[in-house]
C-alpha positions as CSV (number, residue, x, y, z in Angstrom):
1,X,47.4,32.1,-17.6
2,X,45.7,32.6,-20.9
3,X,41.8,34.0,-20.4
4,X,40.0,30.7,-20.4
5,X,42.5,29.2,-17.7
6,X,42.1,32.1,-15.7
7,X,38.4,32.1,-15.8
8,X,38.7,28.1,-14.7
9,X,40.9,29.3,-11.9
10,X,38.3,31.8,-10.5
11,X,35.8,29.2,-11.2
12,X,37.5,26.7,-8.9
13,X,38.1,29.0,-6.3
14,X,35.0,30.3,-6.0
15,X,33.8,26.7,-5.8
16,X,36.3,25.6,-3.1
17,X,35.2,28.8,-0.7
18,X,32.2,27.5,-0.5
19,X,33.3,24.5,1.7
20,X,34.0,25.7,5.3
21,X,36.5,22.7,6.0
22,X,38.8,23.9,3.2
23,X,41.2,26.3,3.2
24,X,42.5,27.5,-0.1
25,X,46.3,28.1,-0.2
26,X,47.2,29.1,-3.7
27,X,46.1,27.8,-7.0
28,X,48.8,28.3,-9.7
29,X,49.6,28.0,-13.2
30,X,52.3,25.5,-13.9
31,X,55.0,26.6,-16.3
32,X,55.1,24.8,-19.7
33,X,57.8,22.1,-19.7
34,X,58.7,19.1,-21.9
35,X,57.4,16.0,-20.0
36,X,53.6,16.8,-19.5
37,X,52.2,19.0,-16.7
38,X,49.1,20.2,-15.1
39,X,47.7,23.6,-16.2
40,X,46.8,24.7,-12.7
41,X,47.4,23.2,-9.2
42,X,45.1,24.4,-5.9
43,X,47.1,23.3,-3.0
44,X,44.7,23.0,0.0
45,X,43.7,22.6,3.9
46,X,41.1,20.1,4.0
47,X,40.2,20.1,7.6
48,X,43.9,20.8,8.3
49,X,45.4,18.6,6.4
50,X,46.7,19.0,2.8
51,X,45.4,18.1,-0.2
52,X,46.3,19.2,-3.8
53,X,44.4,19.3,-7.0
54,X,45.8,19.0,-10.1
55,X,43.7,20.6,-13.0
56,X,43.6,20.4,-17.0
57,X,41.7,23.3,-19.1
58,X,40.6,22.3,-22.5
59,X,39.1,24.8,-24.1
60,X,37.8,22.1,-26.7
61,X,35.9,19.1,-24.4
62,X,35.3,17.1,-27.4
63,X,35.6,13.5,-26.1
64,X,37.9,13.4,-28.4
65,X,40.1,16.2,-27.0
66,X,39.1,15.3,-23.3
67,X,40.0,11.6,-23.1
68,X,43.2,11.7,-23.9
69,X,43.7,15.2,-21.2
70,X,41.8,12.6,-18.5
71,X,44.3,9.8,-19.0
72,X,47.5,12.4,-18.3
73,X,45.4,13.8,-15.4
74,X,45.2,10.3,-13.8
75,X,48.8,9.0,-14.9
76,X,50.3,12.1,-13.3
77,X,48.1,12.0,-10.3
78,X,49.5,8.0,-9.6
79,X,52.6,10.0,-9.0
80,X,51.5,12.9,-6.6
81,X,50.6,11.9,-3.5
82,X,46.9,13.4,-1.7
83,X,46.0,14.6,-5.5
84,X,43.0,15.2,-7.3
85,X,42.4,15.4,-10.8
86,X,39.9,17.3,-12.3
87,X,38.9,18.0,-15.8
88,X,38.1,22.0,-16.4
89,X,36.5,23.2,-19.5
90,X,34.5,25.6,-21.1
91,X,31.6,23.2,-21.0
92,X,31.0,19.7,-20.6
93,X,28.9,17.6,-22.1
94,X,27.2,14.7,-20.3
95,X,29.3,12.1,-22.3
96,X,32.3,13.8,-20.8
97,X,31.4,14.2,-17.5
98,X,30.1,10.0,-17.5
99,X,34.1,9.5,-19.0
100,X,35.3,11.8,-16.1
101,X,33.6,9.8,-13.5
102,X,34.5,5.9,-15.2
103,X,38.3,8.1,-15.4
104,X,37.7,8.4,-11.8
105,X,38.5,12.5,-13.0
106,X,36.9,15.2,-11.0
107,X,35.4,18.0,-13.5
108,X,34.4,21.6,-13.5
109,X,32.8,23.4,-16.4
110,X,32.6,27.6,-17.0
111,X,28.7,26.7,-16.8
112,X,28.2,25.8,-13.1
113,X,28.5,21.7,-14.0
114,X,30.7,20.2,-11.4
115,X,31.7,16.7,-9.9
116,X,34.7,16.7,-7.5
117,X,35.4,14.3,-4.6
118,X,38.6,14.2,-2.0
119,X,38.9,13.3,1.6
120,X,35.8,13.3,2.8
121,X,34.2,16.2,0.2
122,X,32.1,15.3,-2.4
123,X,31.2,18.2,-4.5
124,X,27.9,17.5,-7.5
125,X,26.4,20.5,-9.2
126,X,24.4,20.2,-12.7
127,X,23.5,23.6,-14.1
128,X,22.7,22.5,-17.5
């Protein structure tokens, strides 16, 4: 994982840890392929039962850069089933986290800014 994907692994984990009905089994970096994949999956236990999600790091969240990372998030996710996407970056602004949430796109920023919801979590924190 390159440093800003690694830093949006920890991130995630140590948001996940927080919630006492999941249990985190891995999160790992997918390999690079030629057809389009995630940067990082978190396979979970949510209350026993599995759950994945399936996470993008842009280290540019330009709307610009983000909306087209949000649409591959969601396209990919139609095709995993009990996935979540979410939308990691080093900070995002509030016109990308209102595109996440019409995207119907979870998102985590470096900053604290989160919005994720699965199976009975919902997860909102604005730091800034």
């Amino acid at each position: 994982m390159k440093g800003g994907e690694s830093r949006a692994s920890e991130a995630l984990e140590q948001l996940l840890e927080k919630i006492p009905i999941i249990e985190i089994k891995d999160i790992t970096s997918e390999a690079a392929s030629s057809q389009w994949q995630p940067d990082m999956v978190a396979r979970l236990l949510v209350d026993g039962r599995p759950h994945v999600i399936v996470c993008e790091y842009k280290s540019n969240a330009q709307p610009r850069y983000a909306r087209p990372a949000l649409l591959e998030l969601r396209d990919y996710v139609q095709r995993t089933p009990l996935a979540t996407p979410v939308f990691m970056a080093p900070y995002t602004s509030s016109a990308v986290r209102q595109l996440c949430e019409e995207k119907g796109v979870g998102y985590l920023d470096l900053e604290g800014n989160a919005r994720i919801a699965f199976g009975g979590v919902f997860i909102e924190r604005i730091a800034a």
